[in-house]
PATI-521494 format. One record per residue: residue in three letters; x, y, z of N, C-alpha, C in turn. Coordinates in pm, whole numbers. Example, Ala and Ser with C-alpha at 12.3 -4.5 7.8 and 13.67 -1.06 7.14 Angstrom:
REM residues 2
{rest=ala&n.x=1319&n.y=-569&n.z=780&ca.x=1230&ca.y=-450&ca.z=780&c.x=1320&c.y=-330&c.z=780}
{rest=ser&n.x=1285&n.y=-225&n.z=708&ca.x=1367&ca.y=-106&ca.z=714&c.x=1290&c.y=3&c.z=787}
//
This chain:
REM residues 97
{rest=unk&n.x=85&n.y=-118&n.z=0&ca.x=0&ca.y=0&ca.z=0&c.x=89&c.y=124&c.z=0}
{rest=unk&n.x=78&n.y=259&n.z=-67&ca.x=133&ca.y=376&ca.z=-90&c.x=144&c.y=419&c.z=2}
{rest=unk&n.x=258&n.y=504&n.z=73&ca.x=218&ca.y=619&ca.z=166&c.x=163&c.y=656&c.z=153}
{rest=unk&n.x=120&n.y=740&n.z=260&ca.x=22&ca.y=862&ca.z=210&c.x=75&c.y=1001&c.z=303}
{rest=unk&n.x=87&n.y=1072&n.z=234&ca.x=111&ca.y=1215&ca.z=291&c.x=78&c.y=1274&c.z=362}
{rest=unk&n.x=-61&n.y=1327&n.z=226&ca.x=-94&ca.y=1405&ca.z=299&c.x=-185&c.y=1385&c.z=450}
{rest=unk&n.x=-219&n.y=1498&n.z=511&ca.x=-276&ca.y=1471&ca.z=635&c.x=-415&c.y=1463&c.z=659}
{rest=unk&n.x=-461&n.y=1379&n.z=776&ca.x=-592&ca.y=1310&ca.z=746&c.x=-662&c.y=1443&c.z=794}
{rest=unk&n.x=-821&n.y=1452&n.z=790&ca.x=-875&ca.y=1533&ca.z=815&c.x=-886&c.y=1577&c.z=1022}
{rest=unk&n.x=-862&n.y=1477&n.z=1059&ca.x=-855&ca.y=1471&ca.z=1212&c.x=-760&c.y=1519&c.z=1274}
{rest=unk&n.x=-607&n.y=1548&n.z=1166&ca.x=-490&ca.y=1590&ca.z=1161&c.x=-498&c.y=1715&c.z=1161}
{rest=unk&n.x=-587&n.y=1790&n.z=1073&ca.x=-556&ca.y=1922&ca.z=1019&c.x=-544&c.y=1972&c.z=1154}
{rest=unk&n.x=-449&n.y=2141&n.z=1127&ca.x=-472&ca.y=2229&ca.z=1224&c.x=-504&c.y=2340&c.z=1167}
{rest=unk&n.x=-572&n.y=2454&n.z=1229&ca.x=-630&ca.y=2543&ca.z=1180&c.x=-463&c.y=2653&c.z=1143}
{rest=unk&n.x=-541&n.y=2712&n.z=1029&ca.x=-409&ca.y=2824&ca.z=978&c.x=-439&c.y=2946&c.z=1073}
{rest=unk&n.x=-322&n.y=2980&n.z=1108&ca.x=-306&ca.y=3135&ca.z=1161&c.x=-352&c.y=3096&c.z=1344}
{rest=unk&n.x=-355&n.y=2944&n.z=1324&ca.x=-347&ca.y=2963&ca.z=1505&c.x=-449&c.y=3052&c.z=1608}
{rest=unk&n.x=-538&n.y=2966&n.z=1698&ca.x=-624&ca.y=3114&ca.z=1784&c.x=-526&c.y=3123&c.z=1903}
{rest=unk&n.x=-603&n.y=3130&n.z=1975&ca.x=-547&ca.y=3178&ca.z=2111&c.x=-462&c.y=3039&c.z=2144}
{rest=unk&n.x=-562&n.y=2897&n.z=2129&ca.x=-478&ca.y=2781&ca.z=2205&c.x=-300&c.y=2746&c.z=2103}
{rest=unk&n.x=-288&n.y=2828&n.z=2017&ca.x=-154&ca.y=2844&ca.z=1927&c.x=-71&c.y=2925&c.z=2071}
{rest=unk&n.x=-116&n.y=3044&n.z=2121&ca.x=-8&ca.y=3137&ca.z=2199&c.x=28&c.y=3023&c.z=2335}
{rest=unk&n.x=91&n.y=3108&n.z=2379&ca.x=171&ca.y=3045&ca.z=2501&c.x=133&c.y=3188&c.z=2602}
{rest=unk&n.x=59&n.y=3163&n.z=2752&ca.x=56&ca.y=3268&ca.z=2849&c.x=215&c.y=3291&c.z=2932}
{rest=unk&n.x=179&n.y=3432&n.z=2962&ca.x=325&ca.y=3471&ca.z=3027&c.x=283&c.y=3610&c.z=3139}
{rest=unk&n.x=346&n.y=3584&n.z=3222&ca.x=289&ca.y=3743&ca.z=3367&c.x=433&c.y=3757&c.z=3350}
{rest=unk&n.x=365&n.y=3893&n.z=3363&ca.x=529&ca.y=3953&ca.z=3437&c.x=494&c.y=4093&c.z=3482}
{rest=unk&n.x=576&n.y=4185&n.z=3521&ca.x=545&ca.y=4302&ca.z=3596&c.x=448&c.y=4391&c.z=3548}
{rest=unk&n.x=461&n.y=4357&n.z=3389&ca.x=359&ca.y=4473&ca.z=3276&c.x=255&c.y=4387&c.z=3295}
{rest=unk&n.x=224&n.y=4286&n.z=3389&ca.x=72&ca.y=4242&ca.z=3300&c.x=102&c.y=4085&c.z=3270}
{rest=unk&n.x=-47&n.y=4025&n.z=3195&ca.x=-51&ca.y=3925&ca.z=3152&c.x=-72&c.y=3924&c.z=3009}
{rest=unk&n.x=44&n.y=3794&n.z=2987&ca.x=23&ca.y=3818&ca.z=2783&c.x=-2&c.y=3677&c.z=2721}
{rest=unk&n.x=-74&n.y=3704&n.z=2606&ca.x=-37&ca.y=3589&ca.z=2545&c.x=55&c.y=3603&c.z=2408}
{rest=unk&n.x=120&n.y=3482&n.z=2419&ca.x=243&ca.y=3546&ca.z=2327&c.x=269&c.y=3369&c.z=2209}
{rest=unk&n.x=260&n.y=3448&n.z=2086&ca.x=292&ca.y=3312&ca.z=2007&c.x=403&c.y=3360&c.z=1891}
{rest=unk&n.x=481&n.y=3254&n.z=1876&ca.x=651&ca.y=3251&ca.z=1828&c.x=586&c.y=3277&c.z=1697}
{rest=unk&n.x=611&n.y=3328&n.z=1576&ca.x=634&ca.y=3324&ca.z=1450&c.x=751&c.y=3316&c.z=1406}
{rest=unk&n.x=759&n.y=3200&n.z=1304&ca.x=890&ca.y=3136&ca.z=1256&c.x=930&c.y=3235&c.z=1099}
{rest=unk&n.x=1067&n.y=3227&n.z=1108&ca.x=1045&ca.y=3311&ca.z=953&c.x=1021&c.y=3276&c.z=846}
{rest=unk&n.x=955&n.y=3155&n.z=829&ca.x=895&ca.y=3086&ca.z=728&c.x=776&c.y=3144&c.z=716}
{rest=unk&n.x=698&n.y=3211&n.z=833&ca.x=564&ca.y=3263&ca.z=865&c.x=569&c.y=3432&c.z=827}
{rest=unk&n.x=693&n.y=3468&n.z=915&ca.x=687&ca.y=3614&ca.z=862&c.x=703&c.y=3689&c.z=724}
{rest=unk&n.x=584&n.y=3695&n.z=714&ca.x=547&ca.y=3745&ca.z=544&c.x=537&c.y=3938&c.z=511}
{rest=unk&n.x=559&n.y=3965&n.z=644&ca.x=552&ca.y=4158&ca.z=634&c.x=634&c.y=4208&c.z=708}
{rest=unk&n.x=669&n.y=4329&n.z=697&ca.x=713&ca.y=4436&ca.z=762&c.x=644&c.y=4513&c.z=854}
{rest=unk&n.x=692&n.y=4460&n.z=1012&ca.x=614&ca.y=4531&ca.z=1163&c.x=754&c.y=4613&c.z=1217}
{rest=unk&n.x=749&n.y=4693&n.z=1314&ca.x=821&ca.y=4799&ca.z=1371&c.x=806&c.y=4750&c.z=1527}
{rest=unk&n.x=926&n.y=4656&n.z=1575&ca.x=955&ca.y=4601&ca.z=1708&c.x=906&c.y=4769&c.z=1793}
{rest=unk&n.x=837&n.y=4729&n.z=1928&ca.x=781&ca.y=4867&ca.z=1990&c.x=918&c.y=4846&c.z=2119}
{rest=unk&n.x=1018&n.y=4738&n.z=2114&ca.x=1084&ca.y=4768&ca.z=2226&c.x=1247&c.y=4848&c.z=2140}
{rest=unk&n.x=1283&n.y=4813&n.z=2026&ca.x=1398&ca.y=4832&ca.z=1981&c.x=1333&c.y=4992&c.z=1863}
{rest=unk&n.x=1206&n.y=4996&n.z=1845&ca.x=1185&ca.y=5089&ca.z=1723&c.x=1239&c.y=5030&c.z=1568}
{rest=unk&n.x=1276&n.y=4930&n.z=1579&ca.x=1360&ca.y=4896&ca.z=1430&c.x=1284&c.y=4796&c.z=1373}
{rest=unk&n.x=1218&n.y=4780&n.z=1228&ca.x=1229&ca.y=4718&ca.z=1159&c.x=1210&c.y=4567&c.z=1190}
{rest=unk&n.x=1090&n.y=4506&n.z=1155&ca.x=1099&ca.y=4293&ca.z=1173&c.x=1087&c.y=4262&c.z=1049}
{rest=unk&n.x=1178&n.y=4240&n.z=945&ca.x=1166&ca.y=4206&ca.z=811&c.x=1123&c.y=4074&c.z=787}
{rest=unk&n.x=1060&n.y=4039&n.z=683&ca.x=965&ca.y=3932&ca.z=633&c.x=1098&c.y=3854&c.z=637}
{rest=unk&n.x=1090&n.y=3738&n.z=648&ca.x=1174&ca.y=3623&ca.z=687&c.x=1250&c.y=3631&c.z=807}
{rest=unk&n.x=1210&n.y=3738&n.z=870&ca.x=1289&ca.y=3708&ca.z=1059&c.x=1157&c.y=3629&c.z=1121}
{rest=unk&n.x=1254&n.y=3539&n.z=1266&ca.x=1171&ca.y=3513&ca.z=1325&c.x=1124&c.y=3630&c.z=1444}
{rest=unk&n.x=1043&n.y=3593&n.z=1512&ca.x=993&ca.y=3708&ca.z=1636&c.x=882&c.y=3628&c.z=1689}
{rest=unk&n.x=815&n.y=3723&n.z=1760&ca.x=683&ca.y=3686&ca.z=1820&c.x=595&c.y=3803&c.z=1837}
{rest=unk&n.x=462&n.y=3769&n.z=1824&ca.x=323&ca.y=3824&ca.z=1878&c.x=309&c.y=3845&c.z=2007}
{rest=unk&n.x=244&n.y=3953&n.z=2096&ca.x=224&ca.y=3976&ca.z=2189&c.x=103&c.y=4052&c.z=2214}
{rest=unk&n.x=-17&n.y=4003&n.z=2283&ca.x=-104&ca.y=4078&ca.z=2303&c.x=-160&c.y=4073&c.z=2465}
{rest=unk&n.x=-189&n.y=4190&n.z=2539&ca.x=-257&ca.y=4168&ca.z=2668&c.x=-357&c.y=4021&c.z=2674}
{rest=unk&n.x=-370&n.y=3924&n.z=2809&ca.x=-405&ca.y=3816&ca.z=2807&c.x=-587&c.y=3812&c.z=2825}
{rest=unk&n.x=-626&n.y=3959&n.z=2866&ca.x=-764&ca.y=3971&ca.z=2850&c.x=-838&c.y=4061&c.z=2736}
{rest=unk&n.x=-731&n.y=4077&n.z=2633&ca.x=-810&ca.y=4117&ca.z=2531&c.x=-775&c.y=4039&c.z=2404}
{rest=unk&n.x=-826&n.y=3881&n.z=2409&ca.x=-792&ca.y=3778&ca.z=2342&c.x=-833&c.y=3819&c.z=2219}
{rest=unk&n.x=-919&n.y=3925&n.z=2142&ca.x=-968&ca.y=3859&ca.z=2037&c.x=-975&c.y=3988&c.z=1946}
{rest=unk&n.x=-858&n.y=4063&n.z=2012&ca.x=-841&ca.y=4273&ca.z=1922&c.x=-676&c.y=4230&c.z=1926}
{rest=unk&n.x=-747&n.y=4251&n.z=1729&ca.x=-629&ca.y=4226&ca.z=1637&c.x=-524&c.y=4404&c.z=1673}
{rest=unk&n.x=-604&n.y=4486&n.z=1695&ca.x=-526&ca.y=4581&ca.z=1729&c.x=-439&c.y=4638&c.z=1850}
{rest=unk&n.x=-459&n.y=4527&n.z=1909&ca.x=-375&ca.y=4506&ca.z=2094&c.x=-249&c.y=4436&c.z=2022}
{rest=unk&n.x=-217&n.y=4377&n.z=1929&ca.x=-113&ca.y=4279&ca.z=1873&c.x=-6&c.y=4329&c.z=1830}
{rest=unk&n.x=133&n.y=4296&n.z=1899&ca.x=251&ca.y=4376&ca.z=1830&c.x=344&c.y=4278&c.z=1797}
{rest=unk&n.x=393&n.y=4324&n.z=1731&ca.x=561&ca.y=4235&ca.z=1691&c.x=629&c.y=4236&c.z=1753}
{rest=unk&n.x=757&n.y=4171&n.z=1821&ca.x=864&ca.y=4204&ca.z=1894&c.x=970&c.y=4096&c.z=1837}
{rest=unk&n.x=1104&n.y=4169&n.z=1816&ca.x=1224&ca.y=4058&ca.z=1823&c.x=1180&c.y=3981&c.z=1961}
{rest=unk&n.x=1273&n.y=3886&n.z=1945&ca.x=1239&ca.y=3785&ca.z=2052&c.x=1332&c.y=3882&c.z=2172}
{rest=unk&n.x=1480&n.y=3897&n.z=2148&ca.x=1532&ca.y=3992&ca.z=2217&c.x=1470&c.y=4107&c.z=2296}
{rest=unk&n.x=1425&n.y=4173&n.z=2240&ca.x=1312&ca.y=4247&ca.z=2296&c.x=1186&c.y=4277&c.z=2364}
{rest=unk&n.x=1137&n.y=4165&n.z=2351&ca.x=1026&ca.y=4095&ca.z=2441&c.x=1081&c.y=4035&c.z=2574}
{rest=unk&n.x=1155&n.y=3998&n.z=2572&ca.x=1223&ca.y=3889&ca.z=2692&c.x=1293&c.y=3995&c.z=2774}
{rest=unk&n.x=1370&n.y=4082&n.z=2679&ca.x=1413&ca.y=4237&ca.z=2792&c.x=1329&c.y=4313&c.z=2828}
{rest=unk&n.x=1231&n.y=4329&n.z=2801&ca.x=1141&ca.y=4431&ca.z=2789&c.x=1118&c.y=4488&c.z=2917}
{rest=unk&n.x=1128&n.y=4435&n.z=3056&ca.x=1123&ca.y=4452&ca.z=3181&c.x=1219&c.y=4487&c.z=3256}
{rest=unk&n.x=1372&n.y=4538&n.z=3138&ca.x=1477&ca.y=4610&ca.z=3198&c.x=1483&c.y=4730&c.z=3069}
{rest=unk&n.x=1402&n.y=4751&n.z=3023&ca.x=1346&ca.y=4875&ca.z=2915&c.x=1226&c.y=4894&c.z=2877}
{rest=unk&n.x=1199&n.y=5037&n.z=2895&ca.x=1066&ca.y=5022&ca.z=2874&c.x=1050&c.y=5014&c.z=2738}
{rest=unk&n.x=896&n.y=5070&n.z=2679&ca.x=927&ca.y=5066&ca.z=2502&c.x=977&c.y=5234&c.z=2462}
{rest=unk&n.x=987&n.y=5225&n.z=2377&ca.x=1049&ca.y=5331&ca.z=2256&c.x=988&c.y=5462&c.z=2262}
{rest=unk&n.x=1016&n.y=5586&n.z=2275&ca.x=930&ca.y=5689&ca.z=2289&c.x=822&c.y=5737&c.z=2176}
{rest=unk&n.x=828&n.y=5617&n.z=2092&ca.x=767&ca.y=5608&ca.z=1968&c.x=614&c.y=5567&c.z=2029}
{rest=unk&n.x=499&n.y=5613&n.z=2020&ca.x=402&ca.y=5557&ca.z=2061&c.x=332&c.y=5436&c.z=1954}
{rest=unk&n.x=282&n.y=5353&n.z=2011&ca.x=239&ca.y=5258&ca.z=1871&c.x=136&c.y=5265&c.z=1774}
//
């Protein structure tokens, strides 16, 4: 009998990930939910709010949004990973977002 590849229908996972895709995180700012984008995923140009610079399409990074406003696409920022993980020995950028 052939392999078979592709994946069964019980397999699929949904594209673009909801909330159960992020990973929760507390820390002094608050509660977040935060999910990795690989640079296979990053397809645009976002403006990190801790460094001010540039996340070019093929970097990796991550999403970050407050953990009680699960479902406002406009609470959602980019961050180098660097920058997210420091973020609590800098604040963000005098750049407002």
């Amino acid at each position: 009998m052939p392999r078979r590849n592709s994946p069964k229908p019980e397999e699929s996972r949904p594209l673009g990930g909801g909330v159960g895709w992020a990973r929760a995180e507390s820390g002094p700012d608050g509660d977040w939910l935060v999910r990795a984008i690989s640079g296979a995923q990053a397809q645009k140009t976002y403006r990190c709010p801790g460094c001010d610079h540039e996340i070019r399409p093929g970097v990796a990074h991550v999403v970050a949004w407050p953990a009680q406003d699960t479902g406002s696409v406009e609470e959602r920022r980019h961050w180098h990973q660097t920058c997210w993980d420091s973020r609590g020995r800098r604040g963000p950028t005098a750049r407002r977002w």
